[in-house]
NUVEXVO-799388 format. One line per 4 residues: their letters; for each residue x, y, z of C-alpha. Coordinates in nm, 4 decimals, always signed. Layout:
<recs>
a) X Y Z | ... .
</recs>
This chain:
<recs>
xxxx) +0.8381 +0.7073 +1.1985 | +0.7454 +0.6696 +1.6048 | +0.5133 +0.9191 +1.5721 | +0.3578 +0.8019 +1.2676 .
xxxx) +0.3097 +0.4754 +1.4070 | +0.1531 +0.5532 +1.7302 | -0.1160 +0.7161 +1.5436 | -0.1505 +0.4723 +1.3587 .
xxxx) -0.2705 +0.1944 +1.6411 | -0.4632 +0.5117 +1.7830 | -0.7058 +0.5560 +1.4757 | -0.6813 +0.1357 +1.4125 .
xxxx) -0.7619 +0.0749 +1.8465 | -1.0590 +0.4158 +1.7841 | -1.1770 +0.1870 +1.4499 | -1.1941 -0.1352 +1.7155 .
xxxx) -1.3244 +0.0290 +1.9805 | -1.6350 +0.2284 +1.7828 | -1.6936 -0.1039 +1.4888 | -1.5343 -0.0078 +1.2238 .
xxxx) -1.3120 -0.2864 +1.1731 | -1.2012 -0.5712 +1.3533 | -0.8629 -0.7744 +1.3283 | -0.6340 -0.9334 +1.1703 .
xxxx) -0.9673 -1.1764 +1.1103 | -1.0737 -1.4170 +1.2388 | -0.9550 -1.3103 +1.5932 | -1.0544 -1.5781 +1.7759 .
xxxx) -0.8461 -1.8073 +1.5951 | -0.5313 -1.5765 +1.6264 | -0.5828 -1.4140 +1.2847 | -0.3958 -1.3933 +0.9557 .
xxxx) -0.2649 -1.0750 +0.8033 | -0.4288 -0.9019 +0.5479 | -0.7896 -1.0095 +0.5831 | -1.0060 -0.7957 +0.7983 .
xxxx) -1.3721 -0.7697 +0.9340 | -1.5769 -0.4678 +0.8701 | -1.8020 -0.3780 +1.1763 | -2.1284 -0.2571 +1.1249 .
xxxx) -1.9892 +0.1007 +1.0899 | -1.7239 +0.0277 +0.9169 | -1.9314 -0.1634 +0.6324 | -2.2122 +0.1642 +0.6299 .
xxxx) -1.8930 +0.3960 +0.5719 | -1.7956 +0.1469 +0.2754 | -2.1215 +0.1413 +0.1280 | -2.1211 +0.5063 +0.1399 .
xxxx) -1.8063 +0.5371 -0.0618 | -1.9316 +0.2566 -0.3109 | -2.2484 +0.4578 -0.3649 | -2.0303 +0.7763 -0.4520 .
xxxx) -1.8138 +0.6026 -0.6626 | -2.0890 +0.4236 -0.8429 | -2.2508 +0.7771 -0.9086 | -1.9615 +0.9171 -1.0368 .
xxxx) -1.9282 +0.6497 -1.2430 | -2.2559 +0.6776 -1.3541 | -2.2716 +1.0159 -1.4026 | -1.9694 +1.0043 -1.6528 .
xxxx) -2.1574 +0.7356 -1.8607 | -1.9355 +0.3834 -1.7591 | -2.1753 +0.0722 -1.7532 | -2.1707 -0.1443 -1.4343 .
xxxx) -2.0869 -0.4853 -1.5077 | -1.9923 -0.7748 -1.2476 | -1.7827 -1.0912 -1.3446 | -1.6787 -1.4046 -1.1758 .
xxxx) -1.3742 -1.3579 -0.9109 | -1.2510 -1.7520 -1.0789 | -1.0920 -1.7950 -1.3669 | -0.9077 -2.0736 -1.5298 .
xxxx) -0.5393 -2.0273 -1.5627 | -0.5083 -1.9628 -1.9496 | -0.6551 -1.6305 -1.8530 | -0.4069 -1.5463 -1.6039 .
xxxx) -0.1397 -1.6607 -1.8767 | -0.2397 -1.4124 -2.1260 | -0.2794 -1.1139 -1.8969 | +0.1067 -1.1739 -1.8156 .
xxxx) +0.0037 -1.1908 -1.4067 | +0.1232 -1.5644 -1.4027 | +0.4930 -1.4578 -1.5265 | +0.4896 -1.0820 -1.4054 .
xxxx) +0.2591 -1.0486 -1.1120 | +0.5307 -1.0942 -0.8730 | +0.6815 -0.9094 -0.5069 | +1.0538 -0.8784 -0.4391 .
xxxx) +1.0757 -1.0855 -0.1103 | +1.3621 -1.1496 +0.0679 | +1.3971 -1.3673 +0.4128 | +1.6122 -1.3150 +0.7068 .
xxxx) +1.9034 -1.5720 +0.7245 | +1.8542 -1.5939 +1.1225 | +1.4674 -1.6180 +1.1891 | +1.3292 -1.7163 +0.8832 .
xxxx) +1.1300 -1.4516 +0.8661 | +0.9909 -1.3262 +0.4960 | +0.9537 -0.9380 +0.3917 | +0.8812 -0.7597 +0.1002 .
xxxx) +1.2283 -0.6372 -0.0038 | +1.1279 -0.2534 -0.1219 | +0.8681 -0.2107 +0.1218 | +1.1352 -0.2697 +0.3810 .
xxxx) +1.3981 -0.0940 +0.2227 | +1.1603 +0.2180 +0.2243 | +1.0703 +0.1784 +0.6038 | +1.4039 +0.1574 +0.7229 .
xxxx) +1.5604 +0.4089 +0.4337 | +1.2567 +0.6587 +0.3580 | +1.5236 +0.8577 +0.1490 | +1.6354 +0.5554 -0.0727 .
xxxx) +1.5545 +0.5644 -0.4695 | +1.4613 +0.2270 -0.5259 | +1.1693 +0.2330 -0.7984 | +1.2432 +0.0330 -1.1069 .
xxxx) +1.5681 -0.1570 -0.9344 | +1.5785 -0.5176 -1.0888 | +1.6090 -0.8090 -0.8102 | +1.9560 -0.8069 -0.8146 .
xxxx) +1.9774 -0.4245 -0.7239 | +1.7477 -0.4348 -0.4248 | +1.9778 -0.7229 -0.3128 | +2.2776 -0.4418 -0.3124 .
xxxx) +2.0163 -0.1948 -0.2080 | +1.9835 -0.3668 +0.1394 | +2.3309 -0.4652 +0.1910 | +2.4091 -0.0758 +0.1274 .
xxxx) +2.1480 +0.1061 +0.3346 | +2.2524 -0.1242 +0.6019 | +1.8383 -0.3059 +0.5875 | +1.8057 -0.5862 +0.8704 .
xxxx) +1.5395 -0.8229 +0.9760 | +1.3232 -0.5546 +1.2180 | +1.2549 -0.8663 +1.4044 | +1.5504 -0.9952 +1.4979 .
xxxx) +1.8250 -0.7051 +1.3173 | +1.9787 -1.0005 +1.1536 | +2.1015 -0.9790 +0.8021 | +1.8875 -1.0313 +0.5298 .
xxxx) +1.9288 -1.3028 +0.2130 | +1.9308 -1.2327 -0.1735 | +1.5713 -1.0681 -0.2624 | +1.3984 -1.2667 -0.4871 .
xxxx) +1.0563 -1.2925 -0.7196 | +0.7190 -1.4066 -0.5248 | +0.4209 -1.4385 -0.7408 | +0.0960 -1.3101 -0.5607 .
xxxx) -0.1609 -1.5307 -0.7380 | -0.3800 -1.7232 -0.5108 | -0.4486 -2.0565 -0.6732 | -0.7655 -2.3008 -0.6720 .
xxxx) -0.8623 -2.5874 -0.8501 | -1.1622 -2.5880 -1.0540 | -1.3430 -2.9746 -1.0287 | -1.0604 -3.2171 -1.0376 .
xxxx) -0.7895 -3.1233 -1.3032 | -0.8497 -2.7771 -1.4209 | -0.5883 -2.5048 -1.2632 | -0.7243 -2.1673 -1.1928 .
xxxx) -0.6584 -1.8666 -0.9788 | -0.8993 -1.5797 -0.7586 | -0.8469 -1.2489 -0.9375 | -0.5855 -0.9746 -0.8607 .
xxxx) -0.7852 -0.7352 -0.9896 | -1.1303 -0.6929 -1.1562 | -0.9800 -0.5118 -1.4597 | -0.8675 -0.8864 -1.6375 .
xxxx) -1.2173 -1.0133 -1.6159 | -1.3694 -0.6944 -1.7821 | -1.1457 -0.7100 -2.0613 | -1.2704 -1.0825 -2.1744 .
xxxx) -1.6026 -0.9184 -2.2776 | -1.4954 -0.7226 -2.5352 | -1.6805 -0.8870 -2.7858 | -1.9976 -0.9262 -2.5738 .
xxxx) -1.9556 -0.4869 -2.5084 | -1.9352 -0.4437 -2.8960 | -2.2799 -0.5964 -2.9126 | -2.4070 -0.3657 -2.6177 .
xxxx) -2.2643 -0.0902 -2.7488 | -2.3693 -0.1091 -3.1632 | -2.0028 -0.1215 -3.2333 | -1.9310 +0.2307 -3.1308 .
xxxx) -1.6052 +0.3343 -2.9438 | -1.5657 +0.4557 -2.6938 | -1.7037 +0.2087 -2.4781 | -1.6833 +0.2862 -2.0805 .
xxxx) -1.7449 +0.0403 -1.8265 | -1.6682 -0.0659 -1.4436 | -1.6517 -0.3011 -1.1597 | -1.6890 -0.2865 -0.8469 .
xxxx) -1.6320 -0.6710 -0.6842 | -1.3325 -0.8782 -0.4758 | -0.9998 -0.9340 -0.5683 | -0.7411 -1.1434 -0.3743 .
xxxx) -0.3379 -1.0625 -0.4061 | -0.1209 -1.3408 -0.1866 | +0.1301 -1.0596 -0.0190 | +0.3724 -1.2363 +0.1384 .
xxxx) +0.4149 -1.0195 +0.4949 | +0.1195 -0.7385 +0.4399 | +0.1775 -0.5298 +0.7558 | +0.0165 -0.1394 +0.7477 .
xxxx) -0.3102 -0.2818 +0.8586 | -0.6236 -0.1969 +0.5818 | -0.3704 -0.0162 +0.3834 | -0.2482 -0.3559 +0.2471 .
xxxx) -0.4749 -0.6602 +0.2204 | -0.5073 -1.0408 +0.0871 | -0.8330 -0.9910 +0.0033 | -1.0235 -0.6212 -0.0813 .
xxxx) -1.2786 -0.4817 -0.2908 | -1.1575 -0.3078 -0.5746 | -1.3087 -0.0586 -0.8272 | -1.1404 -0.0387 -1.2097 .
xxxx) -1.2995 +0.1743 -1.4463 | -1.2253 +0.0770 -1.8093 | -1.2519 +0.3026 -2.1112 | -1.1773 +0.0880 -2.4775 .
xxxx) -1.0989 +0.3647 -2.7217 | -0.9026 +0.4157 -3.0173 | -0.5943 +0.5868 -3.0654 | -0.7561 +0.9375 -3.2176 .
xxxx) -1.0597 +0.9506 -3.0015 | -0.7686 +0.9669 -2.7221 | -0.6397 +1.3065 -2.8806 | -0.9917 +1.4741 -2.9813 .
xxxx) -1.1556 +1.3629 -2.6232 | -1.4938 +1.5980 -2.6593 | -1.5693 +1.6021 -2.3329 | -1.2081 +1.7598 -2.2119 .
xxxx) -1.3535 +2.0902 -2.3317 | -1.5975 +2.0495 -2.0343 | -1.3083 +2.0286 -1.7515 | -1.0210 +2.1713 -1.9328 .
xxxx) -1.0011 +2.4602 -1.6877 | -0.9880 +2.2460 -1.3472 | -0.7057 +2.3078 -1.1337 | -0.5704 +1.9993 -1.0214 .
xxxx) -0.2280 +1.9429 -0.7906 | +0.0243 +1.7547 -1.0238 | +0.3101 +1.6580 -0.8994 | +0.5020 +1.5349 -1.2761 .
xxxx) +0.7663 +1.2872 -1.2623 | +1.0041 +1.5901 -1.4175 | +0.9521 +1.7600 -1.1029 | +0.9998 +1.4960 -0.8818 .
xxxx) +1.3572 +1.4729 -1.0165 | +1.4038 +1.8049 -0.9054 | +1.3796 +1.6608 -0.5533 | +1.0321 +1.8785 -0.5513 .
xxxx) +0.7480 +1.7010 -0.3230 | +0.5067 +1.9766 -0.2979 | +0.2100 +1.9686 -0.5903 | +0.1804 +2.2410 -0.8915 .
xxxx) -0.1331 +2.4165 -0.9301 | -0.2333 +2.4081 -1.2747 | -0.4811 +2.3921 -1.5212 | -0.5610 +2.0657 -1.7124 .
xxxx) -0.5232 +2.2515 -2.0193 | -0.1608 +2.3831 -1.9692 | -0.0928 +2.0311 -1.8116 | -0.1500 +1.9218 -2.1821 .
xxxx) +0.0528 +2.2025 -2.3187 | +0.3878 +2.1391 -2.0886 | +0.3581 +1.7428 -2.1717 | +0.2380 +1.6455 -1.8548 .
xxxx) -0.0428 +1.4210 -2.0230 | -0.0279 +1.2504 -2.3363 | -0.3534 +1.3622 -2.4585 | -0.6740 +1.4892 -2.3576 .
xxxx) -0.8435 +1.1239 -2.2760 | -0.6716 +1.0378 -2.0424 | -0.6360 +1.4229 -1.8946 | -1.0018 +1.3262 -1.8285 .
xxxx) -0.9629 +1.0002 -1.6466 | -0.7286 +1.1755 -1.4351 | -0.9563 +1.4396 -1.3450 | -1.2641 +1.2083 -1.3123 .
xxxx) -1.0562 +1.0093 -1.0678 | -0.9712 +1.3279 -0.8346 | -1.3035 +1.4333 -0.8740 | -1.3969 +1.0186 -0.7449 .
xxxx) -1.1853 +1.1214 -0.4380 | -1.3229 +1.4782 -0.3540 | -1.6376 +1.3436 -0.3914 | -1.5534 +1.0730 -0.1161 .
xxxx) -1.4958 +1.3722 +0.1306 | -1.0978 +1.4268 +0.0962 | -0.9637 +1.7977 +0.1504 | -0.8387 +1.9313 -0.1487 .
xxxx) -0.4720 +2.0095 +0.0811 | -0.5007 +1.6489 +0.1890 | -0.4585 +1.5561 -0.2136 | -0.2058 +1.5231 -0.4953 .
xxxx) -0.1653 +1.3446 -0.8166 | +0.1769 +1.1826 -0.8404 | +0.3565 +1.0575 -1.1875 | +0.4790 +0.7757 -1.2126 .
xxxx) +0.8716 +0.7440 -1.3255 | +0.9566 +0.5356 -1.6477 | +1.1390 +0.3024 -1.4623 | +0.8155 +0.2644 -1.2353 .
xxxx) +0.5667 +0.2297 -1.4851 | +0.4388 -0.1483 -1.5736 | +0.6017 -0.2849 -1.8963 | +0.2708 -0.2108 -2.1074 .
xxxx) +0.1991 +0.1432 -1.9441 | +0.2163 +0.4521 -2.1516 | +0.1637 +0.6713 -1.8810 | +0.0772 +0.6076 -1.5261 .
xxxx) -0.0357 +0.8482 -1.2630 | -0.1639 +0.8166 -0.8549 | -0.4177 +0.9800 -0.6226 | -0.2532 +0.9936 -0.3403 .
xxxx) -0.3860 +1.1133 +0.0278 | -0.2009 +1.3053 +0.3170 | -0.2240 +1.0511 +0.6538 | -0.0840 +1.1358 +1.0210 .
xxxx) -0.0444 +0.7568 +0.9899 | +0.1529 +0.6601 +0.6849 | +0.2544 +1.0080 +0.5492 | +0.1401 +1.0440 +0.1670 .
xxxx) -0.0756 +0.7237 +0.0903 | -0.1098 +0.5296 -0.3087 | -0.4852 +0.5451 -0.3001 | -0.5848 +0.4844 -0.6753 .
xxxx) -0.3859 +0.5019 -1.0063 | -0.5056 +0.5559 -1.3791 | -0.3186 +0.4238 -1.6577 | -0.2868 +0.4319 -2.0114 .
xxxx) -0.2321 +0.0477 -2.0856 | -0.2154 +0.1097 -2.4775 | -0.3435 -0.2290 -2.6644 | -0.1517 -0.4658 -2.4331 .
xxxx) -0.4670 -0.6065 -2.3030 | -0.6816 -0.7147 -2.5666 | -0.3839 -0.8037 -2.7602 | -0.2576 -1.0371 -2.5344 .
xxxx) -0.5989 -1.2291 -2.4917 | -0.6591 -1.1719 -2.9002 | -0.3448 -1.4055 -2.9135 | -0.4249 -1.6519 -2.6757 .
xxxx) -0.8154 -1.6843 -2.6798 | -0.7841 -1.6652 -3.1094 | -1.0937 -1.4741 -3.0928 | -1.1083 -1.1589 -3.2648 .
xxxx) -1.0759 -0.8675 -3.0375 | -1.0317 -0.6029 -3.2235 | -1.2780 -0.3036 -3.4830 | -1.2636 -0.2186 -3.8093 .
xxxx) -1.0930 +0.1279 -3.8835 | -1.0557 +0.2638 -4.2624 | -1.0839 -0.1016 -4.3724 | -0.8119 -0.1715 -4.1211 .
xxxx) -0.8319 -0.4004 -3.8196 | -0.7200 -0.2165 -3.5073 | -0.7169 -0.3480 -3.1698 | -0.8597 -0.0273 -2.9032 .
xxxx) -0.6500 +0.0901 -2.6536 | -0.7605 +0.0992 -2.2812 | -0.7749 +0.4031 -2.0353 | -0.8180 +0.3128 -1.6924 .
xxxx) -0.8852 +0.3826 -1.3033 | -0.8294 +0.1339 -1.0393 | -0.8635 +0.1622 -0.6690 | -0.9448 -0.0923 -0.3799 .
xxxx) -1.2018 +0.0767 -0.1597 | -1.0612 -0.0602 +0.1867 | -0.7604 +0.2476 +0.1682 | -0.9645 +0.5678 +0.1013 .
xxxx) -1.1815 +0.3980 +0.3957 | -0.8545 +0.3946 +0.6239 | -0.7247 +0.7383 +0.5031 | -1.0772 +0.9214 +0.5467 .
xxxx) -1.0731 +0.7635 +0.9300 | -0.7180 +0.9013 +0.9488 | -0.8031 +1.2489 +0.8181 | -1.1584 +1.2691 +0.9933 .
xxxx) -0.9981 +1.1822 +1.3411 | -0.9836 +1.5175 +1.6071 | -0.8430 +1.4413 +1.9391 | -1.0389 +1.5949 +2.2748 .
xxxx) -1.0136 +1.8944 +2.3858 | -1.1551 +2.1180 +2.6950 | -1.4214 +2.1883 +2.4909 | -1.4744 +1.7921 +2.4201 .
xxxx) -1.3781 +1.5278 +2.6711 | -1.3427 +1.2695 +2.3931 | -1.1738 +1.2218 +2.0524 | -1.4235 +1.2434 +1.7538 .
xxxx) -1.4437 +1.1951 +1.3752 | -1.5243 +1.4943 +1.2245 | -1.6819 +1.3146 +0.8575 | -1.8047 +1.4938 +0.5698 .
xxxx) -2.1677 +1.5026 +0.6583 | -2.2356 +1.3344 +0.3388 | -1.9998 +1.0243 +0.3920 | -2.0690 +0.9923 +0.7582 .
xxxx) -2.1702 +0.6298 +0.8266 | -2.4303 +0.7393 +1.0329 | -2.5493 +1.1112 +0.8923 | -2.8719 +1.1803 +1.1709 .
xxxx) -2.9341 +1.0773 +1.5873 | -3.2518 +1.0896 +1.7308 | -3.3137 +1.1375 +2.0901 | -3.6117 +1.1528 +2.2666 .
xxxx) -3.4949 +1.3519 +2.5799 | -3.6189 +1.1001 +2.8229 | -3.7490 +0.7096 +2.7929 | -4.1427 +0.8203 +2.8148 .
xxxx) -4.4061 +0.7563 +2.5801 | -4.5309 +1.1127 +2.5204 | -4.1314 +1.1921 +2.3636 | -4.0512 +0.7904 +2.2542 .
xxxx) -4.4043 +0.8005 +2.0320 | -4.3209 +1.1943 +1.7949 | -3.8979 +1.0662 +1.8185 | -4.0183 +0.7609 +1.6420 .
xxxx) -4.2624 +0.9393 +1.3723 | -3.9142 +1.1722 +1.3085 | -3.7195 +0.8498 +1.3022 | -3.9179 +0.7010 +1.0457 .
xxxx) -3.9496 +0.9966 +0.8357 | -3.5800 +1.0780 +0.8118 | -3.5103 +0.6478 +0.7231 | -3.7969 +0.7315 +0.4765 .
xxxx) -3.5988 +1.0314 +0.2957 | -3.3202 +0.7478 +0.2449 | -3.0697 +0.8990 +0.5577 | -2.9053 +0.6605 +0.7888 .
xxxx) -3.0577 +0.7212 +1.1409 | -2.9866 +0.5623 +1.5073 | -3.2195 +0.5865 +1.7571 | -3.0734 +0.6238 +2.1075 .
xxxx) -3.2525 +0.6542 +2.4101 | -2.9527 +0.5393 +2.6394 | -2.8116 +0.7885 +2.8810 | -2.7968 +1.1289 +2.9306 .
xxxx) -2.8374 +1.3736 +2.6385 | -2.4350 +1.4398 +2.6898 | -2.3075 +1.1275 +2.6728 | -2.5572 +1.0452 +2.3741 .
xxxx) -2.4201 +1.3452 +2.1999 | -2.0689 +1.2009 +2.2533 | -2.1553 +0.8672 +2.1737 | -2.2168 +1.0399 +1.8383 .
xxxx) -1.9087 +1.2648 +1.8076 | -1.6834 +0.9654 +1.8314 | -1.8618 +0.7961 +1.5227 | -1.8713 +1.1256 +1.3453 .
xxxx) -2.2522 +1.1700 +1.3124 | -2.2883 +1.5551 +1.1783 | -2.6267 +1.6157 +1.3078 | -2.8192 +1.5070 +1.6373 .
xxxx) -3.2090 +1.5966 +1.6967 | -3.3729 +1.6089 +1.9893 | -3.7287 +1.5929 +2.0804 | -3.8122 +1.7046 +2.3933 .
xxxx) -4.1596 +1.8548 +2.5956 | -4.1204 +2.1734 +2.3934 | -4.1802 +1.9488 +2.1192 | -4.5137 +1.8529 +2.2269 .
xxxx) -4.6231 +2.2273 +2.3127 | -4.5013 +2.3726 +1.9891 | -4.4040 +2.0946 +1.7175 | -4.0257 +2.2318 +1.7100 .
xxxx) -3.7027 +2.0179 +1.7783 | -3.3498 +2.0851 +1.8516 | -3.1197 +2.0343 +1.5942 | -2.7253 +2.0122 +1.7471 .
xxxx) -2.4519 +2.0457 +1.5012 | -2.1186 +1.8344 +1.5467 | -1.8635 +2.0318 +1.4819 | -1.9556 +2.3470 +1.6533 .
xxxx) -2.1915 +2.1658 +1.9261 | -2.4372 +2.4980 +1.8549 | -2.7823 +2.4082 +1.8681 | -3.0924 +2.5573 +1.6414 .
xxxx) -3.4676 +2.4341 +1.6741 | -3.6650 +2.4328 +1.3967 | -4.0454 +2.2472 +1.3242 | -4.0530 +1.8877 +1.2942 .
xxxx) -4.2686 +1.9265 +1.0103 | -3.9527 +2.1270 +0.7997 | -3.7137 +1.9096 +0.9533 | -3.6658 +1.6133 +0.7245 .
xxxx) -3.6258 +1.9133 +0.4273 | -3.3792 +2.0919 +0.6362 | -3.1609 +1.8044 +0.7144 | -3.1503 +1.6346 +0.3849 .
xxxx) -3.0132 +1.9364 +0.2210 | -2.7511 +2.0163 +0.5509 | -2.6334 +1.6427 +0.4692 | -2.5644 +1.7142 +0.1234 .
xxxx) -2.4409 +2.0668 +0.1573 | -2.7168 +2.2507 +0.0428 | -2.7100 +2.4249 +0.3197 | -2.5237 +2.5723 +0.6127 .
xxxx) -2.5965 +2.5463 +0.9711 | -2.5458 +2.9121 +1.0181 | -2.7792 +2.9505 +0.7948 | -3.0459 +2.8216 +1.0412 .
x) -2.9956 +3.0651 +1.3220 .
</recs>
């Protein structure tokens, strides 16, 4: 756990050091856990990964919506987060200090089998696996129930509460989507917006935050358009690494290889629906730059599953930091939702079916954006070598916050004037460019490495003679010229891996 901790505070003190993020915020005023600043790289990496996801989203027909991040507390009442949205805390008898029971229980017990354990049993749990206070290795007290609402006040004398999650708030349209969509199901929508969760100790840095930005897609569908899911035929064939909760019990860690289609055959999925969501959400996550060995889709265990989930399954990443990370899950909430707000709103939230009322069921894929952002740091980060004095980030070229550099080889007007022509016409083709005339062309091109900018072009006298520029590549530091006039081409499709640098030599 050393280990994994020291590389840890080396990515999180490479993330301060470059602008990535900054914190626990606000700094100056000692901070408070959980809430962090994104630096100006930091917040073009996250808009990167928000465009991608929005694409994909897109792309697979969901409608973008956005809904307040207030609501009053009758809301919270009939989603079941006032009664059920609750940590197991316990505090240390000695110091006072508070922890989140499992989270510690894991941490000091890695090996324990804790999911699903009621209050009481983590309480044995810890006095079992021997769990102390790590700050003072005092014994701990009885664990018990912490709700994570954040509450406000809405004018005087109306109770409300900041959102856990955006998924709550999309649900209350339902009747408002029915318009939108003619009364046709399926309807497919998503958020991307804040949502706030009161953790009582959040330690783990951007892994586990107060406040993050959080992406649910939400599919309302009835029971039989679940089973005959047209669109499965399209991606039946896709290999994807399951790791099913059968297998787990087997003591097995390491992902099957199998085909969506036989997943449905063995059981593995409940139908082909939500086969797709599962896909669509790996695909969210490839898409974002992850290795497909850095990857694996995790089941959740009965006794793990939320009281209204059918079926529950992760994306989680690979990290040197924190070992296999809970990036995003998808679940198969059944009618629990709308029912539940049906009840209390007394508005009508459900269709007509063969002269039938039926309230839809809901297939869905949530994921704060803040942890891929950590994990893709994580699994971007190379350490120097003798062929690099300095540790770099070796992005995907098409996540990279900062995709292009453009260097005129020296501060004079004859190379500053054509640097700034290419500088515009690469911002122009919609690529995020810096402009750095600091330093020598080494340390520039270092400057770069350690921010993870794939591509570096340099304009020097050669330039001028013969309207070519060098073109340096990051990860092999080989260099290629090619006319200035072909460049912006040539780089836009390198970015989106179109094409390979090899290609150019």
């Amino acid at each position: 756990m050393s280990s994994e901790r020291d590389f840890g505070e080396t990515i999180t003190g490479l993330a301060k050091k470059r602008g990535f993020f900054w914190g626990p915020s606000p700094e100056i005023y000692g901070g408070s856990s959980g809430f962090y600043d994104l630096g100006p790289l930091g917040k073009l990496l996250k808009n990167r990964l928000e465009s991608i996801i929005r694409s994909s989203f897109v792309r697979a027909n969901f409608w973008e919506v956005e809904c307040p991040t207030v609501s009053q507390a009758a809301v919270w009442k009939a989603s079941g987060h006032l009664d059920g949205f609750v940590d197991p805390v316990t505090q240390c008898i000695k110091c006072g200090q508070i922890y989140r029971a499992d989270n510690l229980i894991e941490e000091q017990s890695p090996g324990a089998r804790i999911a699903g354990q009621s209050l009481d049993e983590l309480t044995e749990s810890i006095k079992k696996l021997g769990v102390v206070c790590p700050s003072c290795r005092s014994p701990l007290g009885k664990v018990e129930p912490f709700n994570l609402m954040m509450k406000t006040r809405l004018g005087l004398d109306q109770d409300a509460y900041l959102r856990p999650e955006t998924a709550t708030t999309t649900y209350l349209l339902f009747r408002r989507f029915l318009t939108f969509f003619r009364d046709k199901l399926p309807m497919s929508v998503f958020q991307i917006g804040k949502a706030y969760r009161n953790e009582i100790s959040p330690r783990q840095g951007m892994l586990r935050l107060r406040e993050f930005t959080q992406t649910e897609g939400q599919i309302f569908i009835l029971e039989e358009d679940e089973k005959s899911w047209p669109q499965f035929d399209e991606i039946k064939d896709n290999v994807l690494p399951l790791l099913p909760y059968a297998t787990q019990q087997k003591g097995d860690s390491a992902p099957l290889k199998m085909k969506l289609s036989e997943a449905i055959k063995k059981n593995h999925f409940r139908n082909a629906g939500y086969a797709w969501c599962v896909n669509l959400a790996y695909t969210i996550f490839r898409s974002m730059g992850f290795a497909e060995e850095k990857m694996r889709l995790r089941q959740h265990s009965p006794a793990e599953r939320a009281h209204y989930a059918k079926d529950a399954w992760d994306v989680e990443v690979l990290t040197k930091s924190f070992g296999w990370v809970e990036c995003c899950g998808i679940h198969d909430r059944g009618n629990y939702d709308l029912t539940r707000h049906q009840e209390f709103s007394k508005e009508k939230l459900s269709v007509t079916v063969d002269k039938q009322l039926v309230v839809p069921n809901v297939l869905e894929i949530a994921f704060g954006i803040e942890r891929p952002l950590f994990c893709l740091i994580d699994n971007s980060f190379q350490p120097e070598s003798e062929a690099r004095d300095t540790d770099w980030l070796r992005f995907p070229p098409e996540v990279a916050p900062i995709q292009v550099a453009v260097f005129p080889l020296m501060g004079k007007d004859e190379l500053v004037g054509p640097a700034s022509e290419i500088y515009d016409a690469l911002m122009d083709l919609g690529l995020i460019v810096q402009f750095d005339v600091g330093g020598s062309i080494g340390k520039r091109y270092r400057r770069q490495d350690e921010v993870g900018t794939p591509f570096c072009v340099t304009i020097d006298y050669t330039t001028i003679e013969d309207g070519t520029v060098t073109i340096r590549e990051r990860d092999s530091m080989e260099q290629v010229r090619v006319h200035k006039d072909e460049l912006p081409q040539v780089l836009r499709k390198l970015v989106r891996g179109l094409m390979l640098f090899s290609s150019l030599k």
